[in-house]
MITI-92194 format. One record per residue (C-alpha): residue number from 1; residue in three letters; x, y, z. Coordinates in nm, 3 decimals. Layout:
BEGIN
<pt><pos>NUM</pos><code>ALA</code><px>X</px><py>Y</py><pz>Z</pz></pt>
...
END
This chain:
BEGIN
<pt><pos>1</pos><code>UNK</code><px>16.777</px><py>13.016</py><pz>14.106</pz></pt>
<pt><pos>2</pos><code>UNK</code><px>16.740</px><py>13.204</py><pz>14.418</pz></pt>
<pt><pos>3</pos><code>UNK</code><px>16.672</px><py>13.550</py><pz>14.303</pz></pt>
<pt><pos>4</pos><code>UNK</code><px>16.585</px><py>13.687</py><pz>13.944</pz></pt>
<pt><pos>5</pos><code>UNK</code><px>16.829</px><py>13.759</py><pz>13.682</pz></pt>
<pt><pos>6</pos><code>UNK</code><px>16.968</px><py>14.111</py><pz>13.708</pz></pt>
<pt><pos>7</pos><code>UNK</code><px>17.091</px><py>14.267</py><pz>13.440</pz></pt>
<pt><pos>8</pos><code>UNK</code><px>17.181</px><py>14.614</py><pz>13.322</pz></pt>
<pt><pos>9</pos><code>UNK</code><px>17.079</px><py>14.762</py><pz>13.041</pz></pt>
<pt><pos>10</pos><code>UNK</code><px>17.341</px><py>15.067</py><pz>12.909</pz></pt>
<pt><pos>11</pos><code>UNK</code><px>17.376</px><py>15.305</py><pz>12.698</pz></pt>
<pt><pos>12</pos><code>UNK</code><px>17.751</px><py>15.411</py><pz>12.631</pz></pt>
<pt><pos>13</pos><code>UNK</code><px>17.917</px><py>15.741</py><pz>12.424</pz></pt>
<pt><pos>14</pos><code>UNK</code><px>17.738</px><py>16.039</py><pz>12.223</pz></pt>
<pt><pos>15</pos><code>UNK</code><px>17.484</px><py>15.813</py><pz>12.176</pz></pt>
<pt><pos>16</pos><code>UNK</code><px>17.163</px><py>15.980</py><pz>12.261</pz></pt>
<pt><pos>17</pos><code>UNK</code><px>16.843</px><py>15.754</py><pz>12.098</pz></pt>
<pt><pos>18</pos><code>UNK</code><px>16.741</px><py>15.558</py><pz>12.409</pz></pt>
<pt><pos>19</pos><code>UNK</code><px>16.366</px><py>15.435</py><pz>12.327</pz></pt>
<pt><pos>20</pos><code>UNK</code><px>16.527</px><py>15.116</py><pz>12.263</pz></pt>
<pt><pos>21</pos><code>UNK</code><px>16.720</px><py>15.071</py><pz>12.539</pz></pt>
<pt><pos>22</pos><code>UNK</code><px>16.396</px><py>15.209</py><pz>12.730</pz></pt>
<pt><pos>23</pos><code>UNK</code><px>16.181</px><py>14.931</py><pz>12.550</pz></pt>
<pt><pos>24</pos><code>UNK</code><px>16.439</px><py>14.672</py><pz>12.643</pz></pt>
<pt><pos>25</pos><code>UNK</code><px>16.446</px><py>14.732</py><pz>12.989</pz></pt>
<pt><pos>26</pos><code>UNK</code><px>16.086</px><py>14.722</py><pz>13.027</pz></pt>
<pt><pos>27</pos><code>UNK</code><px>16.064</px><py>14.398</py><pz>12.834</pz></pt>
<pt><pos>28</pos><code>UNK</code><px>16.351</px><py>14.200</py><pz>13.031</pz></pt>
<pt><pos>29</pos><code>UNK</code><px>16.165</px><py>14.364</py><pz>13.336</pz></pt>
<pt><pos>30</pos><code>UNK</code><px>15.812</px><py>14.217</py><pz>13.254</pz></pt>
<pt><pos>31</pos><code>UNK</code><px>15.993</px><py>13.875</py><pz>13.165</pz></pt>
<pt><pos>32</pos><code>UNK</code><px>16.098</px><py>13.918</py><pz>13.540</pz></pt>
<pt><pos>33</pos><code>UNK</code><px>16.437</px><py>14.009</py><pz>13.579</pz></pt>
<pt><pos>34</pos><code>UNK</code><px>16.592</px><py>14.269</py><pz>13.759</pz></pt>
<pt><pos>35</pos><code>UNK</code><px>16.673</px><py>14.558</py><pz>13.555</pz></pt>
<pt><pos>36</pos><code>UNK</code><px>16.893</px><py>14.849</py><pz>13.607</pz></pt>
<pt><pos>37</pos><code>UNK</code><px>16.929</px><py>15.158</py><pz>13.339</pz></pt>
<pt><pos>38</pos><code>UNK</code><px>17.237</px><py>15.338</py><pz>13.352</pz></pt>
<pt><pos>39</pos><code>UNK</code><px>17.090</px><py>15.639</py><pz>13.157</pz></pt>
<pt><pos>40</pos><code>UNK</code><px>17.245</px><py>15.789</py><pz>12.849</pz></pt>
<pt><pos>41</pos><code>UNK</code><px>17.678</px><py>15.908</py><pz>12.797</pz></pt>
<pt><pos>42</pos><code>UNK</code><px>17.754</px><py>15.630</py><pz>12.979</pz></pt>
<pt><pos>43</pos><code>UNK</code><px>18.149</px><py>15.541</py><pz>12.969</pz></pt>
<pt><pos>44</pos><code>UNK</code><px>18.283</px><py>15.193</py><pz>12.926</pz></pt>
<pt><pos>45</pos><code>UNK</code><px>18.445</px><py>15.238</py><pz>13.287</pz></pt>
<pt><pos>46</pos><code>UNK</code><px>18.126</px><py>15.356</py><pz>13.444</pz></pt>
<pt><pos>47</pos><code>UNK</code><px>17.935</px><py>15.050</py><pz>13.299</pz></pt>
<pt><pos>48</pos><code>UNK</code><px>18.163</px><py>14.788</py><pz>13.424</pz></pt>
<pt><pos>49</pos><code>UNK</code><px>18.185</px><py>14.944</py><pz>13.763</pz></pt>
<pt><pos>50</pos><code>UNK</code><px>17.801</px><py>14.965</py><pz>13.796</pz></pt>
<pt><pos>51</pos><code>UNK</code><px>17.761</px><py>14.587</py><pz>13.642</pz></pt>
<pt><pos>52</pos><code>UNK</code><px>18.024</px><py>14.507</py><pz>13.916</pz></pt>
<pt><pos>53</pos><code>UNK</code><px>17.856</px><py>14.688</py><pz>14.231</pz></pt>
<pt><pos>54</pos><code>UNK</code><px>17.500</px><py>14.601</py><pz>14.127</pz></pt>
<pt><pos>55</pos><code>UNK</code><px>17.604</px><py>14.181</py><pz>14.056</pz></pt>
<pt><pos>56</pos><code>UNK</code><px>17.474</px><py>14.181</py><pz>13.760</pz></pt>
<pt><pos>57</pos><code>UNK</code><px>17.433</px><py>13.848</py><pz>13.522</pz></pt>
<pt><pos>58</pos><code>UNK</code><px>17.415</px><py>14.021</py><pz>13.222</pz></pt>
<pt><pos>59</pos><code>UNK</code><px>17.534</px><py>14.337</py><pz>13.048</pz></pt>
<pt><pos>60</pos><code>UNK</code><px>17.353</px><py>14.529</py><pz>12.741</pz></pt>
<pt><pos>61</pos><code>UNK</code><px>17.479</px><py>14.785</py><pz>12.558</pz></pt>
<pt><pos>62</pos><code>UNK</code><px>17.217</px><py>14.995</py><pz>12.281</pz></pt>
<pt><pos>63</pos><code>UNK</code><px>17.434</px><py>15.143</py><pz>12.028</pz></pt>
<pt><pos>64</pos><code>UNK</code><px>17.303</px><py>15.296</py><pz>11.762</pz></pt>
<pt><pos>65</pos><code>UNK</code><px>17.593</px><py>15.587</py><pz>11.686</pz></pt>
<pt><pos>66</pos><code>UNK</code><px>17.831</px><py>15.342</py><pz>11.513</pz></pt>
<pt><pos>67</pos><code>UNK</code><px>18.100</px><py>15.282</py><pz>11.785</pz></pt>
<pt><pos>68</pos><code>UNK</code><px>18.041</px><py>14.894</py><pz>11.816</pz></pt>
<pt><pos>69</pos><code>UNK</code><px>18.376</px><py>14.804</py><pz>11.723</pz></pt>
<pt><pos>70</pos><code>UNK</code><px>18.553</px><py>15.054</py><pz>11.991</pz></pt>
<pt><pos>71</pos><code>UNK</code><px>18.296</px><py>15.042</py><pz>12.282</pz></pt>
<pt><pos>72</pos><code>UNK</code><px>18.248</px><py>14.651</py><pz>12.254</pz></pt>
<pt><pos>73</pos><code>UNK</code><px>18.636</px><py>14.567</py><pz>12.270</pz></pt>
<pt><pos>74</pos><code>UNK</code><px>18.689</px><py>14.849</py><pz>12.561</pz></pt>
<pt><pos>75</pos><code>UNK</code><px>18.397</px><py>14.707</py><pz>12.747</pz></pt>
<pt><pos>76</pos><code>UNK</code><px>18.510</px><py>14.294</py><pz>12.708</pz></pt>
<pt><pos>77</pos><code>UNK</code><px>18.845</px><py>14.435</py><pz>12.843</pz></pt>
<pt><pos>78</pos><code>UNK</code><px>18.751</px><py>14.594</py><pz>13.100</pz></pt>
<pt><pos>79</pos><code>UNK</code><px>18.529</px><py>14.315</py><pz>13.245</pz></pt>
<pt><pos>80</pos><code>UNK</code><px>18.819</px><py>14.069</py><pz>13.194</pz></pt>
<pt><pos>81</pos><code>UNK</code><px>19.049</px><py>14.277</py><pz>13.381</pz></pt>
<pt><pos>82</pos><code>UNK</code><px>18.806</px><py>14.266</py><pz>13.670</pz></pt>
<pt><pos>83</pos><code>UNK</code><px>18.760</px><py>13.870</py><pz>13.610</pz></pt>
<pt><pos>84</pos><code>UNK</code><px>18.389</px><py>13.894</py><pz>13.514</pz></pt>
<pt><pos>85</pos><code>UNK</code><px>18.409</px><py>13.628</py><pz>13.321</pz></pt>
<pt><pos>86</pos><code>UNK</code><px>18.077</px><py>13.483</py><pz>13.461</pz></pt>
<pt><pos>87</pos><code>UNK</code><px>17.892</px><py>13.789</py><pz>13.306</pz></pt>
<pt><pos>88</pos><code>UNK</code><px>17.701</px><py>13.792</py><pz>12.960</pz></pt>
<pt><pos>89</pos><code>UNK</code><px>17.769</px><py>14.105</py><pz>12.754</pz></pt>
<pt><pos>90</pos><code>UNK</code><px>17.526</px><py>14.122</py><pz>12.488</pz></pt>
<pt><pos>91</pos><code>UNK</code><px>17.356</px><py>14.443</py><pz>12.327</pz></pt>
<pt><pos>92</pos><code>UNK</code><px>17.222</px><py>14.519</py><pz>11.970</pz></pt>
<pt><pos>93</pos><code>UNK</code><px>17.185</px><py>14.838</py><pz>11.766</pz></pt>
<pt><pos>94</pos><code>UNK</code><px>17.283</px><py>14.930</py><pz>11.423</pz></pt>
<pt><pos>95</pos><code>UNK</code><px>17.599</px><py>14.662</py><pz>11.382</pz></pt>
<pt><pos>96</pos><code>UNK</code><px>17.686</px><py>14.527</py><pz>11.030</pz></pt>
<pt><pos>97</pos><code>UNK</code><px>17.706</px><py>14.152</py><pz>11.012</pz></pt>
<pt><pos>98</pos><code>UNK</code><px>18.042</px><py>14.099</py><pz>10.953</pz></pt>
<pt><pos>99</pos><code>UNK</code><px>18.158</px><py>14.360</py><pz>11.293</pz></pt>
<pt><pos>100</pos><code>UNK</code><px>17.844</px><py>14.123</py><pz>11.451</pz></pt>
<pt><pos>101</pos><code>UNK</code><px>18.099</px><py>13.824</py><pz>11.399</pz></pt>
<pt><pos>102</pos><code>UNK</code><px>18.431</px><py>14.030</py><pz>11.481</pz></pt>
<pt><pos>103</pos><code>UNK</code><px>18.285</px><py>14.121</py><pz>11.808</pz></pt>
<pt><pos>104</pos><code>UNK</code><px>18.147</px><py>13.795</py><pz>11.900</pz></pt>
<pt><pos>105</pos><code>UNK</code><px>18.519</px><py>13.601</py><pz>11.849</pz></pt>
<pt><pos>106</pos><code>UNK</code><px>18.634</px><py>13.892</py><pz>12.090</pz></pt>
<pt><pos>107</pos><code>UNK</code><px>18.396</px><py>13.761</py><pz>12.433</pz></pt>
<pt><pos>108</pos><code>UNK</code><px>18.081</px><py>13.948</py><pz>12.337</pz></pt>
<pt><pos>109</pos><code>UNK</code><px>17.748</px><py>13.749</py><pz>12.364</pz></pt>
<pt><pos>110</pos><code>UNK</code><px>17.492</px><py>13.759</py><pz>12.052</pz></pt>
<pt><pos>111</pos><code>UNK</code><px>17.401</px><py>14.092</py><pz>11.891</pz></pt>
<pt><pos>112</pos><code>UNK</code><px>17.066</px><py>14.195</py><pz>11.790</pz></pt>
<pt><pos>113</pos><code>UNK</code><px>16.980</px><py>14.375</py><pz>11.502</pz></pt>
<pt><pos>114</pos><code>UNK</code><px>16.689</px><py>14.579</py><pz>11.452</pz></pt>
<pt><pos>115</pos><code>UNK</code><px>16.362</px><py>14.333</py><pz>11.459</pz></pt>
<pt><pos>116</pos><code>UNK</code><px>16.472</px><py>14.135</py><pz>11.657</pz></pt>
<pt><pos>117</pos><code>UNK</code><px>16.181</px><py>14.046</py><pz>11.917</pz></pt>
<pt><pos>118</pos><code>UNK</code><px>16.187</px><py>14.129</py><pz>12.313</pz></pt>
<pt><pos>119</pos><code>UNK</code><px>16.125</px><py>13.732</py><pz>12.363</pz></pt>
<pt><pos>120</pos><code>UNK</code><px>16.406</px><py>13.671</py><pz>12.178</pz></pt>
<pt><pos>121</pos><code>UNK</code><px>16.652</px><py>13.888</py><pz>12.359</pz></pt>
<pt><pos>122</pos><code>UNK</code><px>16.494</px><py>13.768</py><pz>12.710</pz></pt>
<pt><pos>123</pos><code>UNK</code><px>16.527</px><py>13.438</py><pz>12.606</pz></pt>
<pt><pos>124</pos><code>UNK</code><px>16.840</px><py>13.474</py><pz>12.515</pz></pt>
<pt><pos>125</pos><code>UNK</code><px>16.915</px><py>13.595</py><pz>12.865</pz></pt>
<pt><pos>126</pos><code>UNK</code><px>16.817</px><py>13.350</py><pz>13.062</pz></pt>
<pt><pos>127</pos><code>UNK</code><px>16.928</px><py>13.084</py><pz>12.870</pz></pt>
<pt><pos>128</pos><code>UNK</code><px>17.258</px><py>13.222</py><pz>12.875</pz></pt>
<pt><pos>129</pos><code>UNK</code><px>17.268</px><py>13.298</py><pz>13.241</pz></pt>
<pt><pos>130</pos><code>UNK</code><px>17.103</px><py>12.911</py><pz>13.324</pz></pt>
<pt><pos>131</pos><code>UNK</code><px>17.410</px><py>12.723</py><pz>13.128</pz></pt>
<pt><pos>132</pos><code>UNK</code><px>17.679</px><py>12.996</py><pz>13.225</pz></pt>
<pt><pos>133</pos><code>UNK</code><px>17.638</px><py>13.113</py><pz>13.570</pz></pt>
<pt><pos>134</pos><code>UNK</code><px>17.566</px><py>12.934</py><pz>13.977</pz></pt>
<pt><pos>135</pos><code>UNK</code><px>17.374</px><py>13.080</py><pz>14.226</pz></pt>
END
């Protein structure tokens, strides 16, 4: 791989607790990717376009407001229409098991509950990115 894995790290809706999302970024950035923060009330439009004009690898979303199963579906859509395919969305927050499931047989990458370790989720990353996308 020719440059690190860039990936950007969102926070979408009403949704203002961002210490997570904060705490993420830092993590994937110290694990040596490229990491860009959108910043809090984030639309699902705004995210794709800024995944889309930054190249990122990888999309995650921090939701902790309970609007998984709308923003998820909204953002999946939105990156098909603009044939991202080749892009991991992933994210975690407060997202019951089952709606964990729902949204992962809809396109979305693996969801992270709370405890889940920053290793974990980097790991995750670059894993996904080395089997999924060509530089």
């Amino acid at each position: 791989m020719n440059r690190p894995i860039r990936v950007l790290v969102a926070k979408v809706g009403l949704d203002g607790h961002d210490r997570g999302a904060k705490i993420i970024a830092t993590a994937l950035r110290d694990a040596g990717m490229e990491v860009i923060y959108t910043g809090l009330r984030q639309t699902p439009e705004m995210v794709v376009n800024a995944a889309l004009q930054e190249d990122v690898d990888a999309i995650g979303i921090s939701i902790l407001s309970g609007a998984h199963n709308t923003i998820f579906p909204k953002v999946i859509a939105l990156m098909k229409a603009k044939e991202m395919n080749d892009v991991l969305l992933t994210g975690g927050g407060i997202i019951p098991q089952d709606d964990m499931k729902a949204l992962n047989d809809l396109g979305v990458g693996k969801l992270f509950a709370p405890g889940a370790t920053t290793t974990e989720i980097a790991d995750y990353i670059k894993d996904w990115v080395k089997a999924n996308r060509s530089f």
